[in-house]
C-alpha positions in Angstrom: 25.2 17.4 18.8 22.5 15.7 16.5 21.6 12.6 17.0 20.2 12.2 13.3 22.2 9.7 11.2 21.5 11.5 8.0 20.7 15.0 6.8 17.3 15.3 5.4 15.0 18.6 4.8 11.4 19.5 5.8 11.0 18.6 1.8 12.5 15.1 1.8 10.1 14.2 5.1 7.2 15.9 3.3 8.1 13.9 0.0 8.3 10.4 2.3 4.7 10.6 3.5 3.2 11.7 -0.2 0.0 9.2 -0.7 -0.4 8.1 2.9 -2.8 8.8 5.7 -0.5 11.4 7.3 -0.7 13.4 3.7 -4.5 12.7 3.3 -5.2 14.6 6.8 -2.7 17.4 5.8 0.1 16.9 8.1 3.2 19.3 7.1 7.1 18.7 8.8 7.8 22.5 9.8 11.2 21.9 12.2 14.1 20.2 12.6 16.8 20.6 15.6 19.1 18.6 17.0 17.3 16.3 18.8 13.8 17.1 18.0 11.1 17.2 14.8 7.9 18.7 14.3 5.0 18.4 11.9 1.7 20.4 12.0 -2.2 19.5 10.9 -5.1 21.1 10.5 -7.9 20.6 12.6 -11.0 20.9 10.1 -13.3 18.3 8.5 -10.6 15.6 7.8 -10.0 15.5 11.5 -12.4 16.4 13.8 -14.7 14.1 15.5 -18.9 14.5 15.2 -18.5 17.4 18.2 -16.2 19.4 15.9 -13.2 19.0 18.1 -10.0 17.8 17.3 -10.4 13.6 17.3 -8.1 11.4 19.3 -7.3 8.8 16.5 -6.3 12.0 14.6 -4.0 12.9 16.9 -2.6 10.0 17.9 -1.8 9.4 13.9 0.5 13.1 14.2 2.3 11.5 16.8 3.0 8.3 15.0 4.2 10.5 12.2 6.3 12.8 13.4 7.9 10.0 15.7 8.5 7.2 13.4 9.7 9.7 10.8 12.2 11.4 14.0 13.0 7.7 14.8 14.0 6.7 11.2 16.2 9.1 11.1 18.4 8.2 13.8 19.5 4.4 11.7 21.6 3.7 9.2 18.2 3.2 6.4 20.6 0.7 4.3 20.5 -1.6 7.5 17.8 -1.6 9.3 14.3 0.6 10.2 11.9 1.7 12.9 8.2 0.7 12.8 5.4 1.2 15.6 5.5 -1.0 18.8 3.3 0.4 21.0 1.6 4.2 21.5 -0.5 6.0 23.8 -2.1 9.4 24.3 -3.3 11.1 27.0 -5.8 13.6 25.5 -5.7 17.3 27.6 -7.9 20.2 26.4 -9.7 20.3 22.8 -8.7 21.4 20.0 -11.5 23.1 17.9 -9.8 25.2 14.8 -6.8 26.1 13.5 -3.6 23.6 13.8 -2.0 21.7 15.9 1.6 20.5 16.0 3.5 17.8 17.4 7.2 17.7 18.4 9.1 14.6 18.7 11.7 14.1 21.7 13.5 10.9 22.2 13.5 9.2 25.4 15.7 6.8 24.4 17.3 5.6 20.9 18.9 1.9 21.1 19.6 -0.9 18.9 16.6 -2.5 18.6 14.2 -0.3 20.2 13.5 3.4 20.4 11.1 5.1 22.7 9.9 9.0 21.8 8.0 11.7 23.4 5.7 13.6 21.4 3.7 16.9 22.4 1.0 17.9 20.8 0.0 21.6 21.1 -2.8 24.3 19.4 -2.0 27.5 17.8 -1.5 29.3 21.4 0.9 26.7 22.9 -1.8 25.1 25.0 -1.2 20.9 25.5 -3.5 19.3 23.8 -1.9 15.7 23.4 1.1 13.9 25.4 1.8 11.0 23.6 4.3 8.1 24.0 5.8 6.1 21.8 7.7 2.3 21.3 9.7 1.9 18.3 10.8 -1.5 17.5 14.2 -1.1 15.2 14.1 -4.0 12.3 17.5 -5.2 11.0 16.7 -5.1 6.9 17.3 -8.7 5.2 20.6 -8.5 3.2 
């Protein structure tokens, strides 16, 4: 059963993140499931560190992404919203070429807080990121 609360495409999410950070660095939605989202990015000049590896800010920026979009999608929008609490990332292997993509899990969707899982892996399926992270769920003003 999905746990979304509304029906969007890979388009609409793509269309939401037009003009921010997450567009400037080339991040793309690719999936949808039931209870999961994923969104890609290149690893090239916009987001590699002065090594040429894949940097951890950049990273930790896809997981923010693709897990406030995925957490946003599970409220009523009219009501209320999710923005960033809290994140972390544990950093596993480089990534030096090619893309990487992070899917969002949930952990746990409440009322007023949200807590996702997102993996981040390269182009083979190695792990390159395990992220957490803390949604806080904002009643809108009416």
């Amino acid at each position: 059963m999905p746990i979304w609360n509304h029906e969007s495409t890979l388009e609409d999410l793509q269309k939401l993140n037009a003009n921010t950070a997450a567009d400037r660095l080339g991040i793309e939605f690719t999936g949808i499931g039931d209870d999961w989202l994923s969104a890609r990015m290149p690893v090239d000049a916009r987001t590699v560190q002065p090594f040429g590896i894949l940097h951890g800010g950049a990273s930790v920026l896809l997981a923010e992404t693709v897990g406030s979009t995925a957490a946003n999608l599970c409220v009523d929008g009219s009501k209320s919203y999710c923005v960033g609490l809290d994140i972390n990332a544990n950093h596993m292997r480089p990534a030096s070429g090619g893309w990487v993509t992070g899917t969002a899990r949930p952990f746990h969707i409440g009322h007023s807080t949200q807590v996702w899982e997102i993996r981040i892996a390269d182009d083979a399926g190695h792990l390159v990121c395990v992220s957490r992270l803390t949604m806080a769920v904002v009643r809108r003003r009416q």
